[in-house]
Predicted model as a PDB file, atoms N, CA, C, CB and O in Angstrom, pLDDT in the B-factor column:
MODEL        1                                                                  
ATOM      1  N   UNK A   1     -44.173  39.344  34.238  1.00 95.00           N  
ATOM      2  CA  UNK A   1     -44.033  39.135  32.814  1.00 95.00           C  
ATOM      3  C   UNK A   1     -42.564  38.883  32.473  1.00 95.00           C  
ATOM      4  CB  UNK A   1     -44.579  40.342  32.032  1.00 95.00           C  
ATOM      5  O   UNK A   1     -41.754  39.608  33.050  1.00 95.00           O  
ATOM      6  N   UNK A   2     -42.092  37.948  31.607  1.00 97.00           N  
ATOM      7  CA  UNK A   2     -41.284  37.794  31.191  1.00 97.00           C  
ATOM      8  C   UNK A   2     -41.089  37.725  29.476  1.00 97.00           C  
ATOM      9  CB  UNK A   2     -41.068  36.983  31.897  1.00 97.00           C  
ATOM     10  O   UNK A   2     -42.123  37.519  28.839  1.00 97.00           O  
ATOM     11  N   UNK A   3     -39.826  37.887  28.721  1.00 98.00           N  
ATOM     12  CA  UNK A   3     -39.750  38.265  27.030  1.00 98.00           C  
ATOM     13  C   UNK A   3     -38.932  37.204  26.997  1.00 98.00           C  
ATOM     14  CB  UNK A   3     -39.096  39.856  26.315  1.00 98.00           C  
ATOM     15  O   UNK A   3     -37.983  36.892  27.716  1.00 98.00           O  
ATOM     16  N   UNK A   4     -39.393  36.726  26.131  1.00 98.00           N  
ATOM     17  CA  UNK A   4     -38.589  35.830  25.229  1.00 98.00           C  
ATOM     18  C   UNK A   4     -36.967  36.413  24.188  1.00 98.00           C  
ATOM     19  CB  UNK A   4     -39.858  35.370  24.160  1.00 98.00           C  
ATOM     20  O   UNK A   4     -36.707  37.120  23.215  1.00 98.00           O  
ATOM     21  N   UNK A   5     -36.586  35.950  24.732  1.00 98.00           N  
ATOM     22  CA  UNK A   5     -34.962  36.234  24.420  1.00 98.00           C  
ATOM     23  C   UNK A   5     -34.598  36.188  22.819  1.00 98.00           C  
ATOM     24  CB  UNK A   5     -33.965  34.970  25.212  1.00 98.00           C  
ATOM     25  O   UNK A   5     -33.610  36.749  22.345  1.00 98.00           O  
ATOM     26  N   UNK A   6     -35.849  35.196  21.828  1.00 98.00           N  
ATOM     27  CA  UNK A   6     -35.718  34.661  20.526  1.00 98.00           C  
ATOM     28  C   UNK A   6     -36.256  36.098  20.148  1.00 98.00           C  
ATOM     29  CB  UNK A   6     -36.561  33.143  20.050  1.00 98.00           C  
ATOM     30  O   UNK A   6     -35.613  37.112  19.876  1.00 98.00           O  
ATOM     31  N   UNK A   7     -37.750  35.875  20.214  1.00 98.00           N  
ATOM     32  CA  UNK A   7     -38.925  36.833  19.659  1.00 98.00           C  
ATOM     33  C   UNK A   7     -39.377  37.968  20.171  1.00 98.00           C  
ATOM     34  CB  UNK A   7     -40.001  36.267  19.593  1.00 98.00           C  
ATOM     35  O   UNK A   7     -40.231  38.623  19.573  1.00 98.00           O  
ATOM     36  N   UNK A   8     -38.793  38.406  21.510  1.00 98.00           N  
ATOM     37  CA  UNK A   8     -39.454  39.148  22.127  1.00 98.00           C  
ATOM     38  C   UNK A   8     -40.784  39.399  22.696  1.00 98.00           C  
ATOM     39  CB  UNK A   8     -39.267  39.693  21.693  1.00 98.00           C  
ATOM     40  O   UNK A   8     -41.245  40.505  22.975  1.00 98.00           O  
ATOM     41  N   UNK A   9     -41.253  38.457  22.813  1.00 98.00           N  
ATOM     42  CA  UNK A   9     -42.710  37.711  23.072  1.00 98.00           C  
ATOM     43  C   UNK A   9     -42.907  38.513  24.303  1.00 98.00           C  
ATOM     44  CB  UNK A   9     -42.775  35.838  23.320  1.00 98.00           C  
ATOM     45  O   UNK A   9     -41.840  39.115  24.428  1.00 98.00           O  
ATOM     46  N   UNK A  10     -43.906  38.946  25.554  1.00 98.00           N  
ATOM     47  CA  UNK A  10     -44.245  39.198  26.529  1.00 98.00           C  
ATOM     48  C   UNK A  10     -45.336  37.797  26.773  1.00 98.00           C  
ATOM     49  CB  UNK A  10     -44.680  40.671  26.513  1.00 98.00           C  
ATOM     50  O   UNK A  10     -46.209  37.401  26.001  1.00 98.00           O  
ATOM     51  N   UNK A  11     -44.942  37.235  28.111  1.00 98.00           N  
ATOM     52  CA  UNK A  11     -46.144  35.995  28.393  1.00 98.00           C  
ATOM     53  C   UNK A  11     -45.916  36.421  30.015  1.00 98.00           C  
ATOM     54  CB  UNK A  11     -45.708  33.886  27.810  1.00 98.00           C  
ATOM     55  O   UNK A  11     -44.977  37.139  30.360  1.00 98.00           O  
ATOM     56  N   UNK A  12     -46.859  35.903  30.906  1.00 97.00           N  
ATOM     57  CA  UNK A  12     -46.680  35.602  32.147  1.00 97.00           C  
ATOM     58  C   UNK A  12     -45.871  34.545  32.421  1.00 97.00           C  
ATOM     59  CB  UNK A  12     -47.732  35.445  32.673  1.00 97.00           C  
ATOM     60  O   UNK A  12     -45.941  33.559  31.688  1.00 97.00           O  
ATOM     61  N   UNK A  13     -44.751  34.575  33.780  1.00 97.00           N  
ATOM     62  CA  UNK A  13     -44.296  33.839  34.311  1.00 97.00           C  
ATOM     63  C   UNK A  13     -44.338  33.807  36.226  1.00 97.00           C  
ATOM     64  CB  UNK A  13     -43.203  33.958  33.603  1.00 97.00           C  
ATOM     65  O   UNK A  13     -44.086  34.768  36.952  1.00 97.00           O  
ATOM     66  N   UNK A  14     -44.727  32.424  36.661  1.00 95.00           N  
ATOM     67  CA  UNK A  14     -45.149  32.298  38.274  1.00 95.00           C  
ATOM     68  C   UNK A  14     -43.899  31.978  38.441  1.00 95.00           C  
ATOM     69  CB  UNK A  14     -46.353  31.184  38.929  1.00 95.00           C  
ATOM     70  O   UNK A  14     -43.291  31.039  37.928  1.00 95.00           O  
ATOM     71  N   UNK A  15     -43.287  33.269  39.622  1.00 96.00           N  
ATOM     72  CA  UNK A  15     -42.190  33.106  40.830  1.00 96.00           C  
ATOM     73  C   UNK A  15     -42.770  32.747  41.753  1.00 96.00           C  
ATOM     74  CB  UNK A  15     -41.419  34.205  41.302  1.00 96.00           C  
ATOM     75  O   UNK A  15     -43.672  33.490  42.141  1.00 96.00           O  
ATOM     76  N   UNK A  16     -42.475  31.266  42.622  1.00 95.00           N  
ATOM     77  CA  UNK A  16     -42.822  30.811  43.812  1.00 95.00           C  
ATOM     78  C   UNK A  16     -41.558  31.489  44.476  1.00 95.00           C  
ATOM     79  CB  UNK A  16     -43.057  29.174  43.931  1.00 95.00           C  
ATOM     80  O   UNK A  16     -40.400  31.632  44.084  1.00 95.00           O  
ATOM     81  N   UNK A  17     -42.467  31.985  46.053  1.00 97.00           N  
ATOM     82  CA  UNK A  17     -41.786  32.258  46.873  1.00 97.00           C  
ATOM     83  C   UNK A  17     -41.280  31.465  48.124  1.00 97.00           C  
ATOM     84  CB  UNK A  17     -42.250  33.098  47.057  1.00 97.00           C  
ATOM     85  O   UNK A  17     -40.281  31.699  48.805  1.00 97.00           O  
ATOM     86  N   UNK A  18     -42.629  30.019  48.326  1.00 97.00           N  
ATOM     87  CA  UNK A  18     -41.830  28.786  48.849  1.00 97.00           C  
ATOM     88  C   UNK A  18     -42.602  28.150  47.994  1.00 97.00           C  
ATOM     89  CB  UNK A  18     -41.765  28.267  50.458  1.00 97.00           C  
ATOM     90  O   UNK A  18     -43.209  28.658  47.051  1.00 97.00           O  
ATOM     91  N   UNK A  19     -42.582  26.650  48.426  1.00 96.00           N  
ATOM     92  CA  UNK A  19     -43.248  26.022  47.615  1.00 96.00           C  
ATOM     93  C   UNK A  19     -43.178  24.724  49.036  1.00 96.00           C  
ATOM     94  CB  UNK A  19     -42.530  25.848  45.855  1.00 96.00           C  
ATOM     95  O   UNK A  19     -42.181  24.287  49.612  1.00 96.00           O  
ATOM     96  N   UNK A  20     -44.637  24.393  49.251  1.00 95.00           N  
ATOM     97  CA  UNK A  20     -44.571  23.113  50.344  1.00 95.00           C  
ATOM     98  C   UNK A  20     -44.574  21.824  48.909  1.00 95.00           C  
ATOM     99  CB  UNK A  20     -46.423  23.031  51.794  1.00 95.00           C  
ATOM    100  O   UNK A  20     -45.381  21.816  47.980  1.00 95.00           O  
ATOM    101  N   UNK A  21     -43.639  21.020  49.086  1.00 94.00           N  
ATOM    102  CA  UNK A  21     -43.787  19.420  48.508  1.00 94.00           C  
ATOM    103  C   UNK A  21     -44.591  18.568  48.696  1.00 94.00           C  
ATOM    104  CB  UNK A  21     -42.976  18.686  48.754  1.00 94.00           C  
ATOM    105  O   UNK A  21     -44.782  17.556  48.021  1.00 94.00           O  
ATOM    106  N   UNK A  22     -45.184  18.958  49.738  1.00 92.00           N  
ATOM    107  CA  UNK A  22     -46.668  17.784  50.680  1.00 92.00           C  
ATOM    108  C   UNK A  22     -47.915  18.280  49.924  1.00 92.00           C  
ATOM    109  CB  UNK A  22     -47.082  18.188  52.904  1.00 92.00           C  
ATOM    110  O   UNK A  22     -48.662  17.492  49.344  1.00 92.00           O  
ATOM    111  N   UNK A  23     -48.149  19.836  49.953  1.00 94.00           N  
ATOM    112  CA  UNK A  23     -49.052  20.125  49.333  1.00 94.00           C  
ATOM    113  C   UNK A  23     -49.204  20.577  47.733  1.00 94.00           C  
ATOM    114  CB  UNK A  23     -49.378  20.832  50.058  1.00 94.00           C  
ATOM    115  O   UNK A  23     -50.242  20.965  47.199  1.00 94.00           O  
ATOM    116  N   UNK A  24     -48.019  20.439  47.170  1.00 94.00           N  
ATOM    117  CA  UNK A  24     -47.602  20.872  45.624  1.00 94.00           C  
ATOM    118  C   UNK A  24     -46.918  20.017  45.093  1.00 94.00           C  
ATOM    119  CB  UNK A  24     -46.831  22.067  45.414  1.00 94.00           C  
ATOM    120  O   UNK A  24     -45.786  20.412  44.811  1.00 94.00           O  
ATOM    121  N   UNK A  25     -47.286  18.340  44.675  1.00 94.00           N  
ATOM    122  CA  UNK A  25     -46.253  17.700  44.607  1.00 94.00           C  
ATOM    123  C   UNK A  25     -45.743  17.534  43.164  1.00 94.00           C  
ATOM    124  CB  UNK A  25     -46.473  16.578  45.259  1.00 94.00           C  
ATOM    125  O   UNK A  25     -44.684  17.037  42.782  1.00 94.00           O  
ATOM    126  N   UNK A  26     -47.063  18.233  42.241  1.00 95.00           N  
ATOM    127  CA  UNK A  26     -46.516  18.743  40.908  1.00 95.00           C  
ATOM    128  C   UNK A  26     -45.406  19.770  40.259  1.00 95.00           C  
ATOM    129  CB  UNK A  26     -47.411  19.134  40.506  1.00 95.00           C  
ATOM    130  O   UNK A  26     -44.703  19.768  39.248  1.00 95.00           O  
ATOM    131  N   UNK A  27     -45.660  20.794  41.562  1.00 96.00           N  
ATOM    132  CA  UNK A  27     -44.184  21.403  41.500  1.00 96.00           C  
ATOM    133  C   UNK A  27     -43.184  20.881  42.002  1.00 96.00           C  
ATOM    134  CB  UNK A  27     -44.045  22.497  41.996  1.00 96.00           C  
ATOM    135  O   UNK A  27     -42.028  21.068  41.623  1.00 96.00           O  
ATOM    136  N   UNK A  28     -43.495  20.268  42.787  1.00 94.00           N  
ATOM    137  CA  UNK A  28     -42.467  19.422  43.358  1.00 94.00           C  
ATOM    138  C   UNK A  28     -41.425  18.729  42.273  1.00 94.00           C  
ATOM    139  CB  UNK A  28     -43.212  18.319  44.171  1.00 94.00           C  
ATOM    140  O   UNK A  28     -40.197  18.784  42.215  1.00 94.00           O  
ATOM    141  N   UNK A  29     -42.250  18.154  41.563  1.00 95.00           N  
ATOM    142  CA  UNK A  29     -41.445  16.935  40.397  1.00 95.00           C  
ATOM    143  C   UNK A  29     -40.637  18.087  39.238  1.00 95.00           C  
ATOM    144  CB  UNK A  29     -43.030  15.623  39.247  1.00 95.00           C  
ATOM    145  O   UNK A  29     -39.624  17.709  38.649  1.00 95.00           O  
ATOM    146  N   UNK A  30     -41.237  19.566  38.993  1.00 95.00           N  
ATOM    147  CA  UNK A  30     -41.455  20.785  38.425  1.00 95.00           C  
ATOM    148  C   UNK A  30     -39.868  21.153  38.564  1.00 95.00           C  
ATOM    149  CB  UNK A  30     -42.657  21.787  39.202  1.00 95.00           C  
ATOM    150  O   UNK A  30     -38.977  21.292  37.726  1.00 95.00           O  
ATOM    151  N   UNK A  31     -39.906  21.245  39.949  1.00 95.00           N  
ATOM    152  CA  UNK A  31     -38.659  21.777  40.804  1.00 95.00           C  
ATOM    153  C   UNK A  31     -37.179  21.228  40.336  1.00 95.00           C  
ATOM    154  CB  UNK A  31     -38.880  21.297  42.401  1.00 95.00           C  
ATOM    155  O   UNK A  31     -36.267  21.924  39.890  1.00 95.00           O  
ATOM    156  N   UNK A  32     -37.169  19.639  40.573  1.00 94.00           N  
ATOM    157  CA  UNK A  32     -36.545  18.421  40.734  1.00 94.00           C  
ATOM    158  C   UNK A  32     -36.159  18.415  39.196  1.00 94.00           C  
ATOM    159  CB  UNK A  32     -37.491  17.135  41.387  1.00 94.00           C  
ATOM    160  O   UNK A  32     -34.989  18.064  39.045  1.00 94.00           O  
ATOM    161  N   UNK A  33     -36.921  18.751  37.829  1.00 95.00           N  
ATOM    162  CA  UNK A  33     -36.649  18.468  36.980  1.00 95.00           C  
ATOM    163  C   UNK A  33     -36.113  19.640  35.860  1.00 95.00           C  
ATOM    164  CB  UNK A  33     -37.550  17.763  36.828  1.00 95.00           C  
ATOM    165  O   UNK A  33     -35.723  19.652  34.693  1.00 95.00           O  
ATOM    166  N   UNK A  34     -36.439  21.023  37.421  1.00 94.00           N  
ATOM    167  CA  UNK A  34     -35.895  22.729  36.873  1.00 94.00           C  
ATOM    168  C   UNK A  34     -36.617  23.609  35.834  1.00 94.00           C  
ATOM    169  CB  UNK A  34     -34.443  22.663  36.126  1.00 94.00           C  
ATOM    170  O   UNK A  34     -36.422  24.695  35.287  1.00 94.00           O  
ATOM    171  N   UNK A  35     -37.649  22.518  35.817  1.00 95.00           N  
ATOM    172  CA  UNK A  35     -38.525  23.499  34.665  1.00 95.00           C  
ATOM    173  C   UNK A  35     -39.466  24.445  35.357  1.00 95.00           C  
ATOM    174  CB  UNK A  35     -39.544  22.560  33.582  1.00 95.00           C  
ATOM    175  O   UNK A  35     -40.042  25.272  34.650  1.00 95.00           O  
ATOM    176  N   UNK A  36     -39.742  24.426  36.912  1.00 95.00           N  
ATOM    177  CA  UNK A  36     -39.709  25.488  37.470  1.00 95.00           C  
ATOM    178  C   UNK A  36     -39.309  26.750  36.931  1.00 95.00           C  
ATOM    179  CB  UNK A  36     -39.163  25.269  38.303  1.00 95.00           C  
ATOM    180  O   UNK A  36     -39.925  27.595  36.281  1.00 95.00           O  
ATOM    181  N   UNK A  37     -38.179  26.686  37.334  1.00 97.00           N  
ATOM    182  CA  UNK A  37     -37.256  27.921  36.909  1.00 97.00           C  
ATOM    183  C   UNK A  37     -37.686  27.890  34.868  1.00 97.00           C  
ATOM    184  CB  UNK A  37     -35.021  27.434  37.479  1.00 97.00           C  
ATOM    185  O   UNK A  37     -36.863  28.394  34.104  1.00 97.00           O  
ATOM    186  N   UNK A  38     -38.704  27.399  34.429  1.00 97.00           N  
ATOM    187  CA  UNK A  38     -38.215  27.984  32.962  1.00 97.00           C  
ATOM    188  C   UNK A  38     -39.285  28.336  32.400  1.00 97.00           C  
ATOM    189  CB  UNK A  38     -37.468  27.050  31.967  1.00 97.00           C  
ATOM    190  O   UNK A  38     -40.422  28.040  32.767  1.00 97.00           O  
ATOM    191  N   UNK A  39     -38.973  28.994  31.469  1.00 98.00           N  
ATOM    192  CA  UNK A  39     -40.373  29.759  30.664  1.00 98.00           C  
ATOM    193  C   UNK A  39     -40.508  29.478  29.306  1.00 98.00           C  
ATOM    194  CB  UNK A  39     -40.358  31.390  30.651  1.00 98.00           C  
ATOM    195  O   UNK A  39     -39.827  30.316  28.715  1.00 98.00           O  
ATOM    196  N   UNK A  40     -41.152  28.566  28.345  1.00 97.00           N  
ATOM    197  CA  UNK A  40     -41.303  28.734  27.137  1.00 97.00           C  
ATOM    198  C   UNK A  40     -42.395  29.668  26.613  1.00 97.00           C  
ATOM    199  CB  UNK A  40     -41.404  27.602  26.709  1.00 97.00           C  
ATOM    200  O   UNK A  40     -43.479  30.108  26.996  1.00 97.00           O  
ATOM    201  N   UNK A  41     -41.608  29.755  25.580  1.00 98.00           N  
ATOM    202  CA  UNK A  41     -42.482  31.131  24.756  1.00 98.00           C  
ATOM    203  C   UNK A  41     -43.847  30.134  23.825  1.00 98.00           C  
ATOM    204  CB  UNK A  41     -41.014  32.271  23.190  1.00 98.00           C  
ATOM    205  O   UNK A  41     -43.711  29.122  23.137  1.00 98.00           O  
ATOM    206  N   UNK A  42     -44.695  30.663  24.053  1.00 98.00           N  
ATOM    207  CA  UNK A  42     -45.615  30.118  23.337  1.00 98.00           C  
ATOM    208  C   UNK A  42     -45.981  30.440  21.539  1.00 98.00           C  
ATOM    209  CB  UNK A  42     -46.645  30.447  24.192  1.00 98.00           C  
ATOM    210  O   UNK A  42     -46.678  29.795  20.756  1.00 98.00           O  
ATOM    211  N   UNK A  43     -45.107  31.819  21.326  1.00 98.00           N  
ATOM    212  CA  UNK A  43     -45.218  32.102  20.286  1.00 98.00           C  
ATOM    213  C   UNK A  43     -43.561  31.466  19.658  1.00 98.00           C  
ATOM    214  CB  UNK A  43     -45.688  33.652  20.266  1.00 98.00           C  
ATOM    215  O   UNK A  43     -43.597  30.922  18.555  1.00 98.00           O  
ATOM    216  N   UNK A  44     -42.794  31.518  20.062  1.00 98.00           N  
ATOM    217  CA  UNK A  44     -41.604  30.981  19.685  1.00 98.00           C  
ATOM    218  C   UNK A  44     -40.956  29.424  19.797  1.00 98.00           C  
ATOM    219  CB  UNK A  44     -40.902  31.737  20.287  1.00 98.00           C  
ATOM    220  O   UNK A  44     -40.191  28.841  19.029  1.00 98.00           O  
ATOM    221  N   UNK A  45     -41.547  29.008  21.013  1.00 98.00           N  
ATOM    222  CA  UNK A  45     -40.819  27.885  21.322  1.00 98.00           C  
ATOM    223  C   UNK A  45     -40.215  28.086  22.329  1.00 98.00           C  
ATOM    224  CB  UNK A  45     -40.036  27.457  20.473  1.00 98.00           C  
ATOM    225  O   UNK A  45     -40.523  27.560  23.398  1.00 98.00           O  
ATOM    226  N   UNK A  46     -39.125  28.980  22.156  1.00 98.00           N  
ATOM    227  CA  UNK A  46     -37.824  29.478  23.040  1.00 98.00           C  
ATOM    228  C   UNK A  46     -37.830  29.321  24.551  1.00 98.00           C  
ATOM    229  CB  UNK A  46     -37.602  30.994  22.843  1.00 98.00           C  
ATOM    230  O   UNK A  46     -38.269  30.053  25.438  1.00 98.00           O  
ATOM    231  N   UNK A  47     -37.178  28.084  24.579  1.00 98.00           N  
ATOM    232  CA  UNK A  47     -36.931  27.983  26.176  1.00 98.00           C  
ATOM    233  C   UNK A  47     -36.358  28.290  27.098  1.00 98.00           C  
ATOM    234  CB  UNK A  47     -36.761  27.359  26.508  1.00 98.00           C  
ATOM    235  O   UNK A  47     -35.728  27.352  27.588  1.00 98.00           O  
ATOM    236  N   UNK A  48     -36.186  30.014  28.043  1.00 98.00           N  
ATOM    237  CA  UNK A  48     -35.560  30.636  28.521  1.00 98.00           C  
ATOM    238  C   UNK A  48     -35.219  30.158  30.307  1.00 98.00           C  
ATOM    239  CB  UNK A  48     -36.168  31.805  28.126  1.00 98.00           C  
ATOM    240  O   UNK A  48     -36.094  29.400  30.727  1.00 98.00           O  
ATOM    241  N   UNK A  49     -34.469  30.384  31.013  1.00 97.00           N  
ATOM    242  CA  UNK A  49     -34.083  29.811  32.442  1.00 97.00           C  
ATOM    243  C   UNK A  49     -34.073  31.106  33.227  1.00 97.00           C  
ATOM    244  CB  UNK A  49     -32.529  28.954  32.534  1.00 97.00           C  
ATOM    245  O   UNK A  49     -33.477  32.132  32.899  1.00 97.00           O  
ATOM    246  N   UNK A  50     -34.833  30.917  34.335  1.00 97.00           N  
ATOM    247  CA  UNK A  50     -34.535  32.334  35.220  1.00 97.00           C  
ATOM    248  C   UNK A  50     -33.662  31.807  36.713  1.00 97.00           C  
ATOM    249  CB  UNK A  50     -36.342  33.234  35.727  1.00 97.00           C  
ATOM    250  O   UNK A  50     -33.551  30.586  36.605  1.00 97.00           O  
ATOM    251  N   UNK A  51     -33.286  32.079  37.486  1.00 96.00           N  
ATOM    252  CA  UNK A  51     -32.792  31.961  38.652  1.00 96.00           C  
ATOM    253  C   UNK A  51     -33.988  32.869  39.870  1.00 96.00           C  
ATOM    254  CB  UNK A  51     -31.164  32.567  38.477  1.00 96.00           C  
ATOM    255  O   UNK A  51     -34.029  34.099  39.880  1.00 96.00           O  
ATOM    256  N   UNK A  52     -34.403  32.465  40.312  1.00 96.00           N  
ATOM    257  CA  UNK A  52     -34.460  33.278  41.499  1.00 96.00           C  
ATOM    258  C   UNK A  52     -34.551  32.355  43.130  1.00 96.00           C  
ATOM    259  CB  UNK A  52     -35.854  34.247  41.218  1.00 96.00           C  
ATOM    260  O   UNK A  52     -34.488  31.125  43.136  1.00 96.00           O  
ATOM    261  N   UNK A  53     -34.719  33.250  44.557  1.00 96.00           N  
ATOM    262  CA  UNK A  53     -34.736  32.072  45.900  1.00 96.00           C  
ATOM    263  C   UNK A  53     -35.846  31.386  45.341  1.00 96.00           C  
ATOM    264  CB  UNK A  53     -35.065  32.647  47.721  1.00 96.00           C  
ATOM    265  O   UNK A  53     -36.497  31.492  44.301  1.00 96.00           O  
ATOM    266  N   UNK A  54     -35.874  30.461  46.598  1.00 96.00           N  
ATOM    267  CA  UNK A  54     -37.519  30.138  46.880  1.00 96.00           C  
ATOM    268  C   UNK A  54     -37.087  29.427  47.926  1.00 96.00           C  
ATOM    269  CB  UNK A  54     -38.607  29.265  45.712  1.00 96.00           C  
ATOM    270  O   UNK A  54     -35.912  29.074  48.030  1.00 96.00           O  
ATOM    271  N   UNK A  55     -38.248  29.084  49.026  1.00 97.00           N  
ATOM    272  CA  UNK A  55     -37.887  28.641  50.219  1.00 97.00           C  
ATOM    273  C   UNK A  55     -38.621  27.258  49.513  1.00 97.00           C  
ATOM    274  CB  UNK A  55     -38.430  29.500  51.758  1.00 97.00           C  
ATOM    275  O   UNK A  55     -39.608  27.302  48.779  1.00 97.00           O  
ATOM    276  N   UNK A  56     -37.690  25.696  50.031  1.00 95.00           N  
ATOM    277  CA  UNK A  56     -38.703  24.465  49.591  1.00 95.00           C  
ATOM    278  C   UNK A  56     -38.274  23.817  50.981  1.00 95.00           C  
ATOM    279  CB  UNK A  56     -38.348  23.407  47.900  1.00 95.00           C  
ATOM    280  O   UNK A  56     -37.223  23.671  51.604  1.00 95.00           O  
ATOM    281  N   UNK A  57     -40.102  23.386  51.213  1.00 93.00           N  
ATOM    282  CA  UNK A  57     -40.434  22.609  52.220  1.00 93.00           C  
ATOM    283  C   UNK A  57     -40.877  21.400  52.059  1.00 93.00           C  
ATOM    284  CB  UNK A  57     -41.165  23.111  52.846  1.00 93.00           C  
ATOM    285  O   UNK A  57     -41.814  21.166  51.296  1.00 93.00           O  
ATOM    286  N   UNK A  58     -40.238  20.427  52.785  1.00 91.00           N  
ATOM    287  CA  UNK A  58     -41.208  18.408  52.603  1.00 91.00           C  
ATOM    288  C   UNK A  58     -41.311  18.084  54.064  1.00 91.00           C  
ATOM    289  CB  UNK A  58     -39.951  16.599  51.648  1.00 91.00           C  
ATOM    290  O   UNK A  58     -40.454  17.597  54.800  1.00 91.00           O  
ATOM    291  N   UNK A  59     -42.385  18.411  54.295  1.00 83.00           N  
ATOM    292  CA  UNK A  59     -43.294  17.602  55.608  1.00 83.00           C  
ATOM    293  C   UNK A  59     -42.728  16.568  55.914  1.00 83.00           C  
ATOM    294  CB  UNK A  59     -44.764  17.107  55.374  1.00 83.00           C  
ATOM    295  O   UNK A  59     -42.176  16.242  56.965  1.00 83.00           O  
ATOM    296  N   UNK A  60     -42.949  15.745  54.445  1.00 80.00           N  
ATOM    297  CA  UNK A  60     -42.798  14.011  54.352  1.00 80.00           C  
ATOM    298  C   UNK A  60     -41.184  13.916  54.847  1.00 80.00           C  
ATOM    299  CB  UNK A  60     -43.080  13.208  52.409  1.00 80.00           C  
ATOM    300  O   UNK A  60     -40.848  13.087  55.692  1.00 80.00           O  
ATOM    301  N   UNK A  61     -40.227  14.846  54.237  1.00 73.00           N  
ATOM    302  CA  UNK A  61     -38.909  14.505  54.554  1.00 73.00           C  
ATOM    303  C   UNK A  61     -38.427  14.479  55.699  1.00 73.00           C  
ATOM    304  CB  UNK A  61     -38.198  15.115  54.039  1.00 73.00           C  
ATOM    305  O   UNK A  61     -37.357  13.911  55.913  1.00 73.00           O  
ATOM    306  N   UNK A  62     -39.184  15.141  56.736  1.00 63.00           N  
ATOM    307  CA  UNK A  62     -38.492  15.587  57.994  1.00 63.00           C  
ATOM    308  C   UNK A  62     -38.506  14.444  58.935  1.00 63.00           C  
ATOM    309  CB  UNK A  62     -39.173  16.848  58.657  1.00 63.00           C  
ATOM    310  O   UNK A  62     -39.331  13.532  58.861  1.00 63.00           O  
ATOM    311  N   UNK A  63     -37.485  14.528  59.898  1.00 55.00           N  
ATOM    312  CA  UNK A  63     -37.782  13.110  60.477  1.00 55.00           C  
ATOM    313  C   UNK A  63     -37.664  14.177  62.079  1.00 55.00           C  
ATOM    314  CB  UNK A  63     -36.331  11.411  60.027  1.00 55.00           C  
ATOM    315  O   UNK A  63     -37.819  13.654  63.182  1.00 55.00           O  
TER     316      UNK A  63                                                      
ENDMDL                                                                          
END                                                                             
């Protein structure tokens, strides 16, 4: 769970702990564009940023 920083809202938020690119390529684009890392409040709006690891893997990239 994470609170909204505006309203104090409580909502769920998903920490990936890896994330494969071959098989997730929606997070993938997710990742790339950092909204991963973000949480809007559904009652507020308020678009908060978290930091945490995550291991990222691309099949496709490896040579």
């Amino acid at each position: 769970m994470v609170k909204s920083s505006k309203c104090g809202h409580e909502d769920g938020f998903i920490i990936w702990q890896s994330l494969n690119a071959t098989l997730n390529p929606e997070a993938k684009a997710d990742m790339m564009e950092s909204s991963l890392f973000e949480h809007k409040c559904p009652k507020c709006g308020q678009v908060d940023s978290y930091t945490y690891d995550l291991l990222y893997y691309d099949m496709e990239s490896m040579s």
